[in-house]
Backbone as a printed PyTorch tensor [residue, N CA C, xyz], in Angstrom:
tensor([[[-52.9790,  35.5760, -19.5010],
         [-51.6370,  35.0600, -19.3940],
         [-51.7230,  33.7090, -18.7070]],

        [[-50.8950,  32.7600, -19.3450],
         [-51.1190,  31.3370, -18.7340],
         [-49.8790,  30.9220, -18.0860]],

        [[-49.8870,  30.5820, -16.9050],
         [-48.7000,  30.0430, -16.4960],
         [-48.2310,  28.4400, -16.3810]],

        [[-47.3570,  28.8090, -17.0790],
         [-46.5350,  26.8740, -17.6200],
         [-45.7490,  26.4690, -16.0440]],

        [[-46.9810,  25.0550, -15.5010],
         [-46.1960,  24.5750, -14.2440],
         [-45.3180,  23.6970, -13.9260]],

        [[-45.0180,  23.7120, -15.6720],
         [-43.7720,  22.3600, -15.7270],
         [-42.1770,  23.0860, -15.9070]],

        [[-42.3540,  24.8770, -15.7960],
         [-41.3160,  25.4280, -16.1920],
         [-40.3570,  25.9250, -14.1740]],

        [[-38.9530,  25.9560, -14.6250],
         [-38.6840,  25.8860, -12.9550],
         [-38.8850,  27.2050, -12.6210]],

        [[-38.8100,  27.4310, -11.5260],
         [-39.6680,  29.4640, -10.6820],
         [-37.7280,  30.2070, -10.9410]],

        [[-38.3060,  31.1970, -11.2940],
         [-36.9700,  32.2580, -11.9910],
         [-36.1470,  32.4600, -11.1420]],

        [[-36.0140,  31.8590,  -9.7930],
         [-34.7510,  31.8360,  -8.9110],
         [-34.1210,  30.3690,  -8.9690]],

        [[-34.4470,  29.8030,  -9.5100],
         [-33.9400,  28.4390,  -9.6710],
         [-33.3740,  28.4440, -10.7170]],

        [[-33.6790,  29.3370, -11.8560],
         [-33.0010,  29.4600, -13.3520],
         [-31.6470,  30.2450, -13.0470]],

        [[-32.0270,  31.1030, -12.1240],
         [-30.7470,  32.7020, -11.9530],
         [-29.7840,  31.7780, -11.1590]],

        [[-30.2940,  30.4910, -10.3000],
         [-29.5690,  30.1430,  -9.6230],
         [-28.5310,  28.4690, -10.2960]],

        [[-29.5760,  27.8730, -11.3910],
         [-28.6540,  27.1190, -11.9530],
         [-27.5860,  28.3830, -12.7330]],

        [[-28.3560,  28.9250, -13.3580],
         [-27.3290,  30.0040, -14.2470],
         [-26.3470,  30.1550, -13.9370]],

        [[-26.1570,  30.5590, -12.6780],
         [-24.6380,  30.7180, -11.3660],
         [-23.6490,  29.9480, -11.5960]],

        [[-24.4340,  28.8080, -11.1540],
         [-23.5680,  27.4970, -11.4770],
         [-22.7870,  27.1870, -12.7960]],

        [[-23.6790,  27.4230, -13.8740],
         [-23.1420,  26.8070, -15.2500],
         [-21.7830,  28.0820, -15.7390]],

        [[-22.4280,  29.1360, -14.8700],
         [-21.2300,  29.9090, -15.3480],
         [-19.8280,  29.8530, -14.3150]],

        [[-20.1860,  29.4030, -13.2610],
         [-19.1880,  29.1470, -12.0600],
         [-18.0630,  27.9350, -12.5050]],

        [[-19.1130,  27.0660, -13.2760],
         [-18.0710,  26.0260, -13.6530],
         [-17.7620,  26.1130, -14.7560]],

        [[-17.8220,  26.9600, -16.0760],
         [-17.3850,  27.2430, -17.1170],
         [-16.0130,  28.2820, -16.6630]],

        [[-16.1150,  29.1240, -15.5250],
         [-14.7160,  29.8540, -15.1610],
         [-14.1370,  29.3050, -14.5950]],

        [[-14.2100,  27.9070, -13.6450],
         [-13.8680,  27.0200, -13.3040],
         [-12.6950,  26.6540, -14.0910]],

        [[-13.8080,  25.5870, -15.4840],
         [-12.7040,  25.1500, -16.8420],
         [-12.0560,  25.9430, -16.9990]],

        [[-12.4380,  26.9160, -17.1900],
         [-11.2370,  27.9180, -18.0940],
         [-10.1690,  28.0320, -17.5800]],

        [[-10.5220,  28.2490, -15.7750],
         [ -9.0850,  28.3160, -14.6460],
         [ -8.1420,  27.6370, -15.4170]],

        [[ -8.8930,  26.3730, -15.0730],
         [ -7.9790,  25.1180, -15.1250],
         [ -7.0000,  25.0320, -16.6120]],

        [[ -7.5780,  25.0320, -17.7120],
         [ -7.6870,  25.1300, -19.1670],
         [ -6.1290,  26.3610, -19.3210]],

        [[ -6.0620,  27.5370, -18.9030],
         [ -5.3590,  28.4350, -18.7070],
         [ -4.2830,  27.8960, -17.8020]],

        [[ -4.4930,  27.3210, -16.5300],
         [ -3.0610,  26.8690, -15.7070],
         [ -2.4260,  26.2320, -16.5690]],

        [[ -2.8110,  24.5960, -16.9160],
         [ -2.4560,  23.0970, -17.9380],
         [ -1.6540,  24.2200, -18.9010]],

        [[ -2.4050,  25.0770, -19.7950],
         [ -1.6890,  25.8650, -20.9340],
         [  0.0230,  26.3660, -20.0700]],

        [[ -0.2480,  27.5640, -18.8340],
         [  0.4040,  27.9650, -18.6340],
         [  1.6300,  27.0030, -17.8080]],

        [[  1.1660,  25.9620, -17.7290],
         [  2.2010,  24.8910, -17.0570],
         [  3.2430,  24.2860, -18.1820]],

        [[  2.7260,  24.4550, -19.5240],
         [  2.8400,  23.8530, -20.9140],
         [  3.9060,  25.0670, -20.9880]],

        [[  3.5660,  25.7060, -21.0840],
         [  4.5100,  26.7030, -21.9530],
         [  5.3760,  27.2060, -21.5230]],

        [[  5.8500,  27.1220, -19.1560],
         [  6.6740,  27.2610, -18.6420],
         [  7.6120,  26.1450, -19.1250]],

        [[  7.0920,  24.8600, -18.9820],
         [  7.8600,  23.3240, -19.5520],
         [  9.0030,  23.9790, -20.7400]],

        [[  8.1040,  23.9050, -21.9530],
         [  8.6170,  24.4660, -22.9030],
         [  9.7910,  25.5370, -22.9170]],

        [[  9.6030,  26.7370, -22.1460],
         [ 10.3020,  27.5700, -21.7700],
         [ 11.6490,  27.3700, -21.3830]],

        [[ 11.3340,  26.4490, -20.8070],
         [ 12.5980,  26.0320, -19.6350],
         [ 13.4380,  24.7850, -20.2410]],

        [[ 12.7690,  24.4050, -21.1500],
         [ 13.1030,  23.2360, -22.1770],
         [ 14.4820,  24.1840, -23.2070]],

        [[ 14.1040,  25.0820, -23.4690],
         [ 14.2270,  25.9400, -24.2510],
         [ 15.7020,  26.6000, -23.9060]],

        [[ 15.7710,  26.9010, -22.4530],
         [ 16.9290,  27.5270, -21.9060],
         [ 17.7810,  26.5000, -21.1640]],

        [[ 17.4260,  25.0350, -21.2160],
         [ 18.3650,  23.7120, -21.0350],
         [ 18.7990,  23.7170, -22.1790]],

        [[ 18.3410,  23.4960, -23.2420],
         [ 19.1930,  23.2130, -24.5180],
         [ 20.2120,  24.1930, -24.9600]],

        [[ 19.7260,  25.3480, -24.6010],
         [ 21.1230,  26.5200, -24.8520],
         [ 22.3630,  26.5000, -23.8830]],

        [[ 21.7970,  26.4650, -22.5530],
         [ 22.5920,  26.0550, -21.6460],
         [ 24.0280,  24.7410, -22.0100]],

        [[ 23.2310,  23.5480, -22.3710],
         [ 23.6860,  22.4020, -22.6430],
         [ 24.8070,  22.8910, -23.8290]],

        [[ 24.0380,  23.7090, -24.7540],
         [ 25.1400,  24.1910, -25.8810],
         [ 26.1050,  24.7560, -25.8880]],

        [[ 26.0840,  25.9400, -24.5940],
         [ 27.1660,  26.8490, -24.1340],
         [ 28.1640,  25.8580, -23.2180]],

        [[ 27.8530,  25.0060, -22.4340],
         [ 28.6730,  23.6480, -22.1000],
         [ 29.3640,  23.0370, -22.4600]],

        [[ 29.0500,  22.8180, -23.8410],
         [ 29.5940,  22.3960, -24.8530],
         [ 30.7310,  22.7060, -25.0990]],

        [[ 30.8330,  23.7520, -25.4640],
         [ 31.7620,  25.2270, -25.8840],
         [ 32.6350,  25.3090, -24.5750]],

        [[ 31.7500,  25.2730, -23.3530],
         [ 33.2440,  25.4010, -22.4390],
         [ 34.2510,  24.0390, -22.4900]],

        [[ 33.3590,  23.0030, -22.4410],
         [ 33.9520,  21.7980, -22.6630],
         [ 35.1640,  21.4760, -23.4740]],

        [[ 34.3300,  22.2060, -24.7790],
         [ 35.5240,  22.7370, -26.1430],
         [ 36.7140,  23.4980, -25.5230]],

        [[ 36.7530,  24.1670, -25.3600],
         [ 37.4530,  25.5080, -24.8110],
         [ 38.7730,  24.7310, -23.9010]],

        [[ 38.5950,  23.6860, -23.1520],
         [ 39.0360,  23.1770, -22.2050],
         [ 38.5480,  22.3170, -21.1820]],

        [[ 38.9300,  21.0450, -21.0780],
         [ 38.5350,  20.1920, -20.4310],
         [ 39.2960,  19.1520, -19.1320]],

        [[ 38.8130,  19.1610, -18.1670],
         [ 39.5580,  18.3100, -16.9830],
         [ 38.9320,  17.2870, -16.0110]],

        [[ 39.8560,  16.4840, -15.5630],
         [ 39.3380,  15.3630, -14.5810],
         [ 39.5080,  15.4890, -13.7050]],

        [[ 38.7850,  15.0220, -12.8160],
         [ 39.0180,  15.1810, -11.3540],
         [ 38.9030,  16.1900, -10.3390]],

        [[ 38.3570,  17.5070, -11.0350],
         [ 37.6570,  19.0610, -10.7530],
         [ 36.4990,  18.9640, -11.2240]],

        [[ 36.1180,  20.1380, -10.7820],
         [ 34.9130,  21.0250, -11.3960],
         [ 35.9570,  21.6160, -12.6970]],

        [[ 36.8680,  22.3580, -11.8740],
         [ 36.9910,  23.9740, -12.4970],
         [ 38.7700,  23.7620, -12.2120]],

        [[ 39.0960,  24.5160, -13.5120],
         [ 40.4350,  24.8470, -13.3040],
         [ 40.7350,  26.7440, -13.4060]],

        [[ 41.0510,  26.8900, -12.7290],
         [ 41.1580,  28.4780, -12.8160],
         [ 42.1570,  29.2240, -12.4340]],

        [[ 42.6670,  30.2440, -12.6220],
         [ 43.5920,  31.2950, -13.0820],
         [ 43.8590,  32.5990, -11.8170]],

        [[ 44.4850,  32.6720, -11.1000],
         [ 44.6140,  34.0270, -10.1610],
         [ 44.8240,  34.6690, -10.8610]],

        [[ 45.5150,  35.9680, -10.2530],
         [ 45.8650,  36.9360, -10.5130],
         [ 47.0540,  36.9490, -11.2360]],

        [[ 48.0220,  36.2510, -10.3600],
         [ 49.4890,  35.9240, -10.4640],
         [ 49.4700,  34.7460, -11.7250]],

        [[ 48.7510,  34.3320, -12.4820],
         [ 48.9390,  33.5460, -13.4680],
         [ 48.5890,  31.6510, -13.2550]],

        [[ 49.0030,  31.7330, -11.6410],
         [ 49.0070,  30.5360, -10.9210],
         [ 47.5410,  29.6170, -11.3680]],

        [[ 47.5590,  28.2700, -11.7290],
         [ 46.5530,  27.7860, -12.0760],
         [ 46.5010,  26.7480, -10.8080]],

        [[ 44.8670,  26.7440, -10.2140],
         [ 44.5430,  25.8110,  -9.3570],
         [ 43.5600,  25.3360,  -9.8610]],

        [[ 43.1910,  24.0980,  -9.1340],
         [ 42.1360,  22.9410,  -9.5670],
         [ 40.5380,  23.6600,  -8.5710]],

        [[ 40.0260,  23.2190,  -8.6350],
         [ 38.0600,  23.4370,  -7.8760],
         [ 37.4040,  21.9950,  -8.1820]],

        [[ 37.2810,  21.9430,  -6.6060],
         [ 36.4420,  20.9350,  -6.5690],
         [ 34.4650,  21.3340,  -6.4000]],

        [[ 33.7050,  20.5360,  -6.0860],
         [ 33.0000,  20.6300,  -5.4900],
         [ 32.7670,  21.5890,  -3.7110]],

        [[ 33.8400,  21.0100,  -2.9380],
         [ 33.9740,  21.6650,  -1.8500],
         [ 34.7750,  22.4200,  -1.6500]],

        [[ 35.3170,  22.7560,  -2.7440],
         [ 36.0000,  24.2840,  -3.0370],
         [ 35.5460,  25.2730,  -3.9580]],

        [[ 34.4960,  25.0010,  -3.9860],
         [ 33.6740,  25.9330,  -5.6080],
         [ 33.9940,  27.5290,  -5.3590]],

        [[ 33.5540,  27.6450,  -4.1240],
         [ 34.1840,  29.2630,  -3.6810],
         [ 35.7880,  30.1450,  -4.2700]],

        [[ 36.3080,  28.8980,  -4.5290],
         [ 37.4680,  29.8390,  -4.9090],
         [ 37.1470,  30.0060,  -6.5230]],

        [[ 36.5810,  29.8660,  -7.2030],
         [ 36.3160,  29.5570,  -8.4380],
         [ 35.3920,  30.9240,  -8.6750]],

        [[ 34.5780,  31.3500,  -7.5980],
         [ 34.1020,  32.4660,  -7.8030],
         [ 34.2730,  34.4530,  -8.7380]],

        [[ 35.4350,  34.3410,  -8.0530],
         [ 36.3090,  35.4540,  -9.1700],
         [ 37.0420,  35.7270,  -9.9670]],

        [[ 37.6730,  34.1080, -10.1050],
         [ 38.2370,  33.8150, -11.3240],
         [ 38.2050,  33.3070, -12.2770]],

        [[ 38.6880,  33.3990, -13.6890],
         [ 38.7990,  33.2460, -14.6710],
         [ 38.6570,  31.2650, -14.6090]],

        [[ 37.6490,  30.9330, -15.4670],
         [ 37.8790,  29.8320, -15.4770],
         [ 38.6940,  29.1250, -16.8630]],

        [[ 39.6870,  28.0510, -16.7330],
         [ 40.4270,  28.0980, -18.0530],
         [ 39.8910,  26.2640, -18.4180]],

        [[ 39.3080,  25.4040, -17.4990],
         [ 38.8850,  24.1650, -18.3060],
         [ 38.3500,  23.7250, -16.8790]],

        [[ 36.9440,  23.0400, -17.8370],
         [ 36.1950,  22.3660, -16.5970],
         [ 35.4600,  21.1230, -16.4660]],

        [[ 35.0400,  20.3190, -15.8050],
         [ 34.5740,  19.5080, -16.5760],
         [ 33.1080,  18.7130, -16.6560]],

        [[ 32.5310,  18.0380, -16.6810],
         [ 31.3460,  17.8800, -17.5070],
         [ 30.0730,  18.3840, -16.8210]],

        [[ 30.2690,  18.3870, -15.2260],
         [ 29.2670,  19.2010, -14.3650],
         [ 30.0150,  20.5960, -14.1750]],

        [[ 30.8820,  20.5570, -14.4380],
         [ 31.4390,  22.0150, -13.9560],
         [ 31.2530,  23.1010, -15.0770]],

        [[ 31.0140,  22.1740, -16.7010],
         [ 30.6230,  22.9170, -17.4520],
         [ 29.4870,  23.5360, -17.4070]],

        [[ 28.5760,  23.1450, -16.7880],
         [ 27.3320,  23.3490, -16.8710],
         [ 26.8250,  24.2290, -16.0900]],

        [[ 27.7350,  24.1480, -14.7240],
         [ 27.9370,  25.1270, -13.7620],
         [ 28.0480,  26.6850, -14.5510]],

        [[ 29.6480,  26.4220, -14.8290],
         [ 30.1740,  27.6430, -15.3520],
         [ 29.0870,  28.5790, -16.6930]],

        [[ 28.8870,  27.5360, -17.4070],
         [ 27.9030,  27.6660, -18.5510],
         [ 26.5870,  28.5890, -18.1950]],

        [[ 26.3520,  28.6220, -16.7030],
         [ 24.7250,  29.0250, -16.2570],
         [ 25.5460,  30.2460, -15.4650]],

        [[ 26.2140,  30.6740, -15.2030],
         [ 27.1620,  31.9380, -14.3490],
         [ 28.1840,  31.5400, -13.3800]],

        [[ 28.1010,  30.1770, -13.1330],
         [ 29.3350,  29.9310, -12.2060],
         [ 28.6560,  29.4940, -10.8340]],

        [[ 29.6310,  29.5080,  -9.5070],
         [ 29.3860,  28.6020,  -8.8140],
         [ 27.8310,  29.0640,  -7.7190]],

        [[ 27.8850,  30.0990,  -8.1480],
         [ 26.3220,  31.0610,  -7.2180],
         [ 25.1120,  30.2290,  -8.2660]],

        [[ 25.0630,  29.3360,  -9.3350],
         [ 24.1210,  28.7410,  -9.6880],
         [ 23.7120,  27.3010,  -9.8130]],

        [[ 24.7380,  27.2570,  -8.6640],
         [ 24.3930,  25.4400,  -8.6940],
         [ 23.3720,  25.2780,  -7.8400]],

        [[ 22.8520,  25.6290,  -7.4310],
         [ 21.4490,  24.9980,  -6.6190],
         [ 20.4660,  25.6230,  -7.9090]],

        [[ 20.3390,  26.5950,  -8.4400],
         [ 19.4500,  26.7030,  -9.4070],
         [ 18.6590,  25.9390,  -9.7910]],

        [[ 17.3730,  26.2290, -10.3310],
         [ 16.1870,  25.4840, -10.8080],
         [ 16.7320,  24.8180, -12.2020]],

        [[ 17.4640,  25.6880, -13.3700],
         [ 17.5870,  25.3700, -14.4460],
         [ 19.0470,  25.0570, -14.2270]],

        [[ 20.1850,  24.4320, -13.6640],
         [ 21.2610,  24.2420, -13.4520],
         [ 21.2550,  22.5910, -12.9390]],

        [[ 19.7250,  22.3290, -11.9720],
         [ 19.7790,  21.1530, -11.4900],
         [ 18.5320,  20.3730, -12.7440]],

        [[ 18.3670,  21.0360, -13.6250],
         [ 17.5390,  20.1250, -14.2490],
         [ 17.6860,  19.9560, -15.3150]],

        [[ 18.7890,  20.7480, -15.7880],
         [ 20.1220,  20.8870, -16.8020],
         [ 20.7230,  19.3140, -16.7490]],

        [[ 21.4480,  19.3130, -15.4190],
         [ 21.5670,  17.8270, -14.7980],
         [ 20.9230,  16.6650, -15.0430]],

        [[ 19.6910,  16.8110, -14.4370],
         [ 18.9090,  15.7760, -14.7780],
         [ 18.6900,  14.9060, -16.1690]],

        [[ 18.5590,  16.0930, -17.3430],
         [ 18.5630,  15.9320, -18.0830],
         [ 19.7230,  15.3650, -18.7490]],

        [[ 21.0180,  16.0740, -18.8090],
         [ 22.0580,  15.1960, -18.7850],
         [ 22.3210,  13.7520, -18.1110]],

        [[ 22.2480,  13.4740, -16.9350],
         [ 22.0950,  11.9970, -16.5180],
         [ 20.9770,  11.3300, -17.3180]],

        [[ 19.9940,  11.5790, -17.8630],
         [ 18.5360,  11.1440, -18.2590],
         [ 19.4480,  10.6150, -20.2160]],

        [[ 20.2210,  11.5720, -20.7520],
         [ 21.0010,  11.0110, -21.5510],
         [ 22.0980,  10.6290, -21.7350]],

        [[ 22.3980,  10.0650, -20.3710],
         [ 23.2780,   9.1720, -20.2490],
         [ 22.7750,   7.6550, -20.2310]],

        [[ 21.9790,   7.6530, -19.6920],
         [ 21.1220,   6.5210, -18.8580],
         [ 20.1210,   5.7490, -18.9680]],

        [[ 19.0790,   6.9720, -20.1930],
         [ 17.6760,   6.1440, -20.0500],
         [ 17.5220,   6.6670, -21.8310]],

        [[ 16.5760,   5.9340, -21.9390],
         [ 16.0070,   6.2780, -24.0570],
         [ 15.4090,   7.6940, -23.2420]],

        [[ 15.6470,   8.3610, -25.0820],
         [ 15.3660,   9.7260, -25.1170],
         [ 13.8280,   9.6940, -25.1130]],

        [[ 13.0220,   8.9200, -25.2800],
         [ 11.5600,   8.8200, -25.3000],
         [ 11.1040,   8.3950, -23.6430]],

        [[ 11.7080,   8.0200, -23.2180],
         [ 11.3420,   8.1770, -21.8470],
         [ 11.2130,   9.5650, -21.0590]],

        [[ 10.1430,   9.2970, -20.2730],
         [ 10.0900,  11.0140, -19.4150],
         [ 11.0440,  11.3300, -18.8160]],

        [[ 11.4170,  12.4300, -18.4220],
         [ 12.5460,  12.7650, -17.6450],
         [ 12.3360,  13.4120, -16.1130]],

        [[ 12.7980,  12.6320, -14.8510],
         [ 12.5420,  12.8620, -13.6580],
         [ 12.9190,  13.7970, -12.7220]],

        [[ 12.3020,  14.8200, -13.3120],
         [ 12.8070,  16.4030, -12.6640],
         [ 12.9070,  16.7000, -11.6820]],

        [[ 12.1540,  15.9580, -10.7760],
         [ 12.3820,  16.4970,  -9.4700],
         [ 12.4690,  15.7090,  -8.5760]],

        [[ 13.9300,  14.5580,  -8.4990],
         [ 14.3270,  13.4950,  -8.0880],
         [ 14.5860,  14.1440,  -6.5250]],

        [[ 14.2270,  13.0630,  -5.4180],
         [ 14.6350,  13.5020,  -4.2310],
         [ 16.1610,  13.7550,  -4.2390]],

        [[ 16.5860,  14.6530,  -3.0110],
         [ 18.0550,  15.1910,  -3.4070],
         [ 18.9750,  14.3610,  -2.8220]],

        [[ 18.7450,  13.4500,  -2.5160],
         [ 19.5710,  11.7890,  -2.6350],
         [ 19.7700,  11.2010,  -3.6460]],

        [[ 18.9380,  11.2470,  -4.3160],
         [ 19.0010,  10.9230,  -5.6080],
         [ 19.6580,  11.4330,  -6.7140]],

        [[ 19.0730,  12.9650,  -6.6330],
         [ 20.0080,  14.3540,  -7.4560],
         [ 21.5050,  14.0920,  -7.0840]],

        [[ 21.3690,  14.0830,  -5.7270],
         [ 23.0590,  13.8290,  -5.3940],
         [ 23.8900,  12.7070,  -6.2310]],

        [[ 23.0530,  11.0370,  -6.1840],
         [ 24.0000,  10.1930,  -6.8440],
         [ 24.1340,  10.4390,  -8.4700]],

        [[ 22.6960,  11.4630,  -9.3250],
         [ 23.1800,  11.4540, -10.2750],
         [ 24.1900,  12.4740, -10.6470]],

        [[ 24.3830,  13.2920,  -9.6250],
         [ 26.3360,  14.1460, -10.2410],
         [ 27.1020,  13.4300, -10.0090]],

        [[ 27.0360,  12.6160,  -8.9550],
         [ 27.8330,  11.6780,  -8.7280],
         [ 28.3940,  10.1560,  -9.6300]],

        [[ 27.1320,  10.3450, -10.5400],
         [ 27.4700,   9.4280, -11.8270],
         [ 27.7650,  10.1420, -12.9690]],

        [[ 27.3440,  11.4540, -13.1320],
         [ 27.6420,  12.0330, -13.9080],
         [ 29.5980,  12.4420, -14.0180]],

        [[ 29.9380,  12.7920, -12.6420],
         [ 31.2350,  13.1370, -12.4160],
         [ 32.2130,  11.7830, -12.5880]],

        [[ 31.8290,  10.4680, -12.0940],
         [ 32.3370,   9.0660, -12.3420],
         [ 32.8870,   8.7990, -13.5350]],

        [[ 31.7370,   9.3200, -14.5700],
         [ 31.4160,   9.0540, -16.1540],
         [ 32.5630,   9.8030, -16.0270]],

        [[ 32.6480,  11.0760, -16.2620],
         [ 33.8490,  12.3250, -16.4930],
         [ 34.6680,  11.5640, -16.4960]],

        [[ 35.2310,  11.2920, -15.0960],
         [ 36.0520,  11.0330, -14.6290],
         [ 37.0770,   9.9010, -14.9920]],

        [[ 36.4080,   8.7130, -15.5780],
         [ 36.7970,   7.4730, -16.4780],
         [ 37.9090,   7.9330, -17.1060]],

        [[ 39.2570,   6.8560, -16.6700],
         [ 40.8030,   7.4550, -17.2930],
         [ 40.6090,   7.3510, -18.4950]],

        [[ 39.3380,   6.5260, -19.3220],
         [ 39.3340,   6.3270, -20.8430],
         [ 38.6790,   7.5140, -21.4300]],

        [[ 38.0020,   8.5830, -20.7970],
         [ 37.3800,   9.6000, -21.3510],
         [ 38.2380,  10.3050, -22.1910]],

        [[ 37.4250,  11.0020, -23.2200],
         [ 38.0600,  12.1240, -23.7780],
         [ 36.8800,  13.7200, -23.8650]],

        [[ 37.3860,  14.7820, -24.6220],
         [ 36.9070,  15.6360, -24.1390],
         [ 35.8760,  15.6420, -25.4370]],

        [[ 35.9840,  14.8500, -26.3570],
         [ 35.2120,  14.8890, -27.5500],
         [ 33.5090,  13.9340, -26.9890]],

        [[ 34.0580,  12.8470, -25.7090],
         [ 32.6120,  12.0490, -25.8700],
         [ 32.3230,  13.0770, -24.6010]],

        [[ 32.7200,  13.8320, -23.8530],
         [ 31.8480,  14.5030, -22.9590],
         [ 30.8830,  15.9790, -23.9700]],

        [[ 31.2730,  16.0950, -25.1950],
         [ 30.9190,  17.1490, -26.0720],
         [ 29.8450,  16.3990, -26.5750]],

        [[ 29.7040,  15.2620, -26.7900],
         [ 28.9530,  14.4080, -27.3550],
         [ 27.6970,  14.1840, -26.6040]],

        [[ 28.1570,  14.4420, -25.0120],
         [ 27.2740,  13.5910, -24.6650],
         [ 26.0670,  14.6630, -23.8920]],

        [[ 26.9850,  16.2250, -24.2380],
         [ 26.0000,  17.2680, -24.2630],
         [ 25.2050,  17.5660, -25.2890]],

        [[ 26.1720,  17.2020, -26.7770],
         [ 24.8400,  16.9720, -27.4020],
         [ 23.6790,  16.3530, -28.1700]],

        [[ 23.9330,  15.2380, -27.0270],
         [ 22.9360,  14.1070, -27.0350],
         [ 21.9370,  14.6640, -26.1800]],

        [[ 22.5950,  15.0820, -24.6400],
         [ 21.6100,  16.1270, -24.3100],
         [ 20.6580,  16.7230, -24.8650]],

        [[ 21.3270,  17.6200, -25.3970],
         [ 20.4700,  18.6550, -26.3290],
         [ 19.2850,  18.0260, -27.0400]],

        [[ 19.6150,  17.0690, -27.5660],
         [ 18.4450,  16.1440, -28.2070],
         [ 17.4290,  15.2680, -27.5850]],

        [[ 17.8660,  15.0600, -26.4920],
         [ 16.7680,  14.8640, -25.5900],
         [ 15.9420,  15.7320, -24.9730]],

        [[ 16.4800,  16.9000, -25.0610],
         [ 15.6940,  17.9980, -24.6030],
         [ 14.4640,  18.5110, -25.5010]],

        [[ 14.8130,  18.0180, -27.1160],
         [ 14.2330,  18.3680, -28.1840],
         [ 13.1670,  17.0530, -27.9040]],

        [[ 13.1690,  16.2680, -27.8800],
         [ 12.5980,  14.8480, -27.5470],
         [ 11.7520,  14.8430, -26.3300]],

        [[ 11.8600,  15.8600, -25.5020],
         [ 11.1860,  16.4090, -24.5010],
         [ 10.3110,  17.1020, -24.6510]],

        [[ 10.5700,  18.2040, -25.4810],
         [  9.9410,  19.4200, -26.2370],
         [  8.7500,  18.8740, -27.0140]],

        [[  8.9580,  17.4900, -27.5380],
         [  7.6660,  17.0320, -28.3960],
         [  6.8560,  16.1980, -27.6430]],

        [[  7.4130,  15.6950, -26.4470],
         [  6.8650,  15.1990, -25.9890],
         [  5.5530,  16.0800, -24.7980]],

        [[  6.0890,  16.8790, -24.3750],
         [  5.3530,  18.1720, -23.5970],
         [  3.8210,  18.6000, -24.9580]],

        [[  4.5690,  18.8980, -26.3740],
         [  3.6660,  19.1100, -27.4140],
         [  2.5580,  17.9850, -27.5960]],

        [[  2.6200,  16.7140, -27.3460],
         [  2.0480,  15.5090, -27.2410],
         [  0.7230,  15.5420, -26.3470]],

        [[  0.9150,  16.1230, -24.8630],
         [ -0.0540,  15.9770, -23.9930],
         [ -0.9230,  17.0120, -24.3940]]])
C-alpha cells in the first residue's frame, strides 16, 4: 500500500467537509428567509389591494368632509368622528366616511388604525397620490412622517373642490400601484 503525500490527512477532509456543508445550510438559511420575505411582501400586497377595494365601496356607499366617520346611534341621531373622537365611532353603524376613514372602517374600524396593514394601506395611498407608480414605496416612514402623510391625505379629502368620484379614483389608482408593486417585488 502506497501512501499519496500530496493528499490532505482525513481530519482535514472531515473537517473542510463541515465547512462546505455549514455554508451550503448557511445559503439555504438565507435563500429560504429572501423567499420567505418575498412572499410575506406579496401577501400583504395582496390584502392592501382588497382592502383599498372595500374602501372604495365605503367611499361609494357614502362620503364626507371634514370627519373620519359619520355615524348613527341608537336614537337615529347622526354625528360626525373625527380623528380625536374615533372612540365614539366604535359601536356604531357607520353611514359615510371619508378617504382615511374609509380605509379605517374598510380594515374593522377604529381598533385598526395603528395596524400593520391599515398604516401601509396609507402609505400606499399617499405613494399614489404623490409619487410614479414605478417608484418604490416607503413603508416604513418615521411616524412624523406617517403623521404628515394622513395629514395630506385628509387635506386632499378635504379640498371644497373634491368629489366622492375622484376620492374612488384615487383608491383605485391605489390599487394599481399596489399591482405595480406586486411586479416589482416579482422583479428582485
Amino acid at each position: 500500500m502506497s501512501l499519496d503525500l500530496n493528499s490532505p490527512p482525513i481530519g482535514s477532509l472531515q473537517r473542510s467537509g463541515r465547512r462546505l456543508t455549514t455554508r451550503l445550510d448557511r445559503s439555504e438559511r438565507r435563500r429560504r428567509a429572501r423567499q420567505d420575505r418575498l412572499t410575506a411582501r406579496l401577501a400583504e400586497l395582496y390584502c392592501i389591494k382588497g382592502l383599498l377595494g372595500e374602501a372604495a365601496d365605503v367611499v361609494s356607499a357614502g362620503w364626507l368632509q371634514h370627519h373620519w366617520f359619520a355615524v348613527t346611534s341608537t336614537t337615529g341621531q347622526r354625528s360626525t368622528v373625527s380623528a380625536y373622537t374615533i372612540h365614539l365611532a366604535a359601536d356604531r353603524p357607520v353611514s359615510d366616511a371619508c378617504l382615511v376613514g374609509s380605509i379605517v372602517h374598510a380594515a374593522g374600524g377604529p381598533s385598526t388604525v395603528h395596524t400593520q396593514l391599515v398604516q401601509r394601506t396609507l402609505d400606499l395611498t399617499w405613494h399614489a397620490l404623490y409619487e410614479d407608480a414605478h417608484e418604490p414605496v416607503r413603508w416604513c416612514p418615521a411616524p412624523p412622517v406617517r403623521a404628515t402623510h394622513v395629514r395630506d391625505l385628509t387635506r386632499w379629502n378635504d379640498h371644497p373642490r373634491r368629489t366622492a368620484d375622484q376620492v374612488v379614483g384615487l383608491l383605485h389608482t391605489a390599487q394599481h400601484h399596489a399591482d405595480v408593486q406586486t411586479e416589482l417585488v416579482h422583479v428582485r
